[in-house]
Residue frames relative to the residue before (quaternion, step in Angstrom):
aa qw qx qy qz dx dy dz
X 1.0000 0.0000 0.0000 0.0000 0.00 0.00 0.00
X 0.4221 -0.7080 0.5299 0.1994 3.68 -0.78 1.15
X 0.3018 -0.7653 0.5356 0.1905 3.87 -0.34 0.85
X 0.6551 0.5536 -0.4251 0.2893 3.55 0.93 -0.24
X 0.5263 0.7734 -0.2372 0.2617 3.37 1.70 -0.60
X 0.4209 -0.7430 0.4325 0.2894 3.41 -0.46 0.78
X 0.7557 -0.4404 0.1722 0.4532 4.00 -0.74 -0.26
X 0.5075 0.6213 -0.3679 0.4702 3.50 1.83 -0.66
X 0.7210 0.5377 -0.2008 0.3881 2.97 0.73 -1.87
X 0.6193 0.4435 -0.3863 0.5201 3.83 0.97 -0.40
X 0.9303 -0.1559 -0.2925 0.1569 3.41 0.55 -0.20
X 0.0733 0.7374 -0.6400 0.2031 2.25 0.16 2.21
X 0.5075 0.7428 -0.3576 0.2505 3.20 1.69 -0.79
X 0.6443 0.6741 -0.0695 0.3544 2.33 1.07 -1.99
X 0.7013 0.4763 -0.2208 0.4822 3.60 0.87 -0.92
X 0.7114 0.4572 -0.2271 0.4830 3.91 1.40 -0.72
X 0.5066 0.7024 -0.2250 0.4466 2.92 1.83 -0.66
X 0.4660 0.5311 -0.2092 0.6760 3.73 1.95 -1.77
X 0.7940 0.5340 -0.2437 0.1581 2.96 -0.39 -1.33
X 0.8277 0.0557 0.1354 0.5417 3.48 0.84 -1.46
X 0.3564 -0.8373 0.3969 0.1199 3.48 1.13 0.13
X 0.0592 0.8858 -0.4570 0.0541 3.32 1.38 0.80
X 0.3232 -0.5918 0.6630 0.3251 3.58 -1.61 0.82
X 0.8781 0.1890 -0.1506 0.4129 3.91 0.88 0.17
X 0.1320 0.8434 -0.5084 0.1128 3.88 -0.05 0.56
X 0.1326 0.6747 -0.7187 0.1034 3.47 -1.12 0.97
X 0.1271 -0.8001 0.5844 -0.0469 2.46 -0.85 1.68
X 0.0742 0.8118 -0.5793 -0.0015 4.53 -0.09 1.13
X 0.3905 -0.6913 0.5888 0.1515 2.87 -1.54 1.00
X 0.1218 -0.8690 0.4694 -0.0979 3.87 -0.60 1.16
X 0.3504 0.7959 -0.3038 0.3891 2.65 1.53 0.73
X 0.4382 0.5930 -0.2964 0.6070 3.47 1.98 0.38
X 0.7065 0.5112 -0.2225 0.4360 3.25 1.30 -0.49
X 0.5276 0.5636 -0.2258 0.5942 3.61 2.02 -0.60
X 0.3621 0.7619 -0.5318 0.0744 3.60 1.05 -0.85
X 0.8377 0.0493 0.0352 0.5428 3.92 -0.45 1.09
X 0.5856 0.5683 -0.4294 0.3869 3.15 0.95 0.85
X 0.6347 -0.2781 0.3723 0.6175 4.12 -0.76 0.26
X 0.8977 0.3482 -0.1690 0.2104 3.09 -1.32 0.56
X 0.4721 0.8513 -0.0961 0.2079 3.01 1.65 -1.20
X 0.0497 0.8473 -0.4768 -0.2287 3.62 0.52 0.03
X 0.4545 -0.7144 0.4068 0.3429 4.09 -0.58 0.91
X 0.5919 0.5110 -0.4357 0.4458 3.76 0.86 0.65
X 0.4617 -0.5809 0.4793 0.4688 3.18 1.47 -0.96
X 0.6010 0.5963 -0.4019 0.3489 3.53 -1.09 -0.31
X 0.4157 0.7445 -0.3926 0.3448 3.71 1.57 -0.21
X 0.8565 0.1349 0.0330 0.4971 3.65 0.34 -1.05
X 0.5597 0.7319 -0.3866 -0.0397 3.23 -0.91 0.52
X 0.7804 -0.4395 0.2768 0.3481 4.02 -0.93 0.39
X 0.2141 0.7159 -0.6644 -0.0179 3.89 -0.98 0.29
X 0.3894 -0.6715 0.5914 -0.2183 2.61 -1.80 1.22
X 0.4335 0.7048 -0.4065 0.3874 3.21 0.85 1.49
X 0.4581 -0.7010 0.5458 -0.0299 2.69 -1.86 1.16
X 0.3082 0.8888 -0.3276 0.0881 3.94 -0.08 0.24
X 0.3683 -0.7654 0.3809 0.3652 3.69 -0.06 -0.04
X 0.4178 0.6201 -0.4980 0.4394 3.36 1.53 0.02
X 0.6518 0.6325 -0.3345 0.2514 3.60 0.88 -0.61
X 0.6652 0.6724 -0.1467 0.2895 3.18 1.46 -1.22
X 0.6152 0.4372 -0.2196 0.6182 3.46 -0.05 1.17
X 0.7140 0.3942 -0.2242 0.5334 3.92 1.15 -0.78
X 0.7151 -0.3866 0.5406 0.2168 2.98 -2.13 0.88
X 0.4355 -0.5872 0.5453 0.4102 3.63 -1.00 0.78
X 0.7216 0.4396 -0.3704 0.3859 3.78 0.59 -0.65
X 0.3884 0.6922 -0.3383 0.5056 3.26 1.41 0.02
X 0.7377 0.5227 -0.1066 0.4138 3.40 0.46 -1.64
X 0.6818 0.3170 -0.3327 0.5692 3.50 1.01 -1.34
X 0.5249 0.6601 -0.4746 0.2521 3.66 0.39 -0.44
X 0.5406 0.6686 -0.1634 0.4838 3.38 1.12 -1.29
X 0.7297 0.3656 -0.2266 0.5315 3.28 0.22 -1.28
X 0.7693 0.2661 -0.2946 0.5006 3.95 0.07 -1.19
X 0.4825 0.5576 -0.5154 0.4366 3.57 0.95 0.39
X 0.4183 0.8426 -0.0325 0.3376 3.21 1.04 -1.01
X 0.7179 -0.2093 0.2290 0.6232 2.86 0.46 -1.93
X 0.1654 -0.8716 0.4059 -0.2197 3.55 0.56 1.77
X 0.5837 0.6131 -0.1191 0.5189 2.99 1.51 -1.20
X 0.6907 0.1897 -0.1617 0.6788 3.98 0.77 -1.21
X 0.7354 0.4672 -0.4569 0.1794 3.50 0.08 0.43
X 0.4233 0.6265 -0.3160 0.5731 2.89 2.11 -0.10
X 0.8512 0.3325 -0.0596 0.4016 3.19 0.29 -1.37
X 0.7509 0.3713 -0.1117 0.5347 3.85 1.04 -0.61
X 0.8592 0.4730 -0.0727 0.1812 3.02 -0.01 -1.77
X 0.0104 0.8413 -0.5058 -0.1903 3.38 0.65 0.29
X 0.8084 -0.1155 -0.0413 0.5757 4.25 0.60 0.15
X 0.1702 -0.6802 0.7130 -0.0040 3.38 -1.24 0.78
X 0.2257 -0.6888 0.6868 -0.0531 3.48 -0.96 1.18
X 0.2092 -0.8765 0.4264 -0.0781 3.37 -0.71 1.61
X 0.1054 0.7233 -0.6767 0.0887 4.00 -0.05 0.68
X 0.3661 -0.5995 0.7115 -0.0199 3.10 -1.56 1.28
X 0.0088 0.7679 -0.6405 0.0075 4.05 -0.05 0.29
């Protein structure tokens, strides 16, 4: 678990963590980078990057892959997330 994460960002881990059982995950929040932009949420937690590895992955379409993930986490993207930037490693 990444200590730098705010409460979204934990569970989001937490949910990719259930979800796919990655041998790798980085999950960054970049939402310092949006400051006052579309989308932005004024706490932060609005935008942010994953970094994941997994064997559920192997065999799938990249559009496959992101599907999974924003399947995944459906919940902060309705309600939080305003973009999520996806690498498969």
């Amino acid at each position: 678990m990444q200590l730098d994460l705010g409460p979204v960002g934990q569970i989001m881990e937490a949910k990719l963590v259930a979800a796919f059982s990655p041998s790798f995950l980085e999950l960054i929040d970049e939402s310092n980078q949006h400051h006052g932009h579309s989308g932005a949420h004024p706490s932060g937690e609005s935008h942010f990057r994953v970094r994941i590895g997994s064997s559920t992955f192997q065999g799938k379409s990249r559009i496959q892959q992101h599907r999974l993930i924003n399947e995944a986490l459906a919940t902060e993207l309705k309600a939080r997330v305003h973009a999520l930037a996806i690498e498969i490693v």
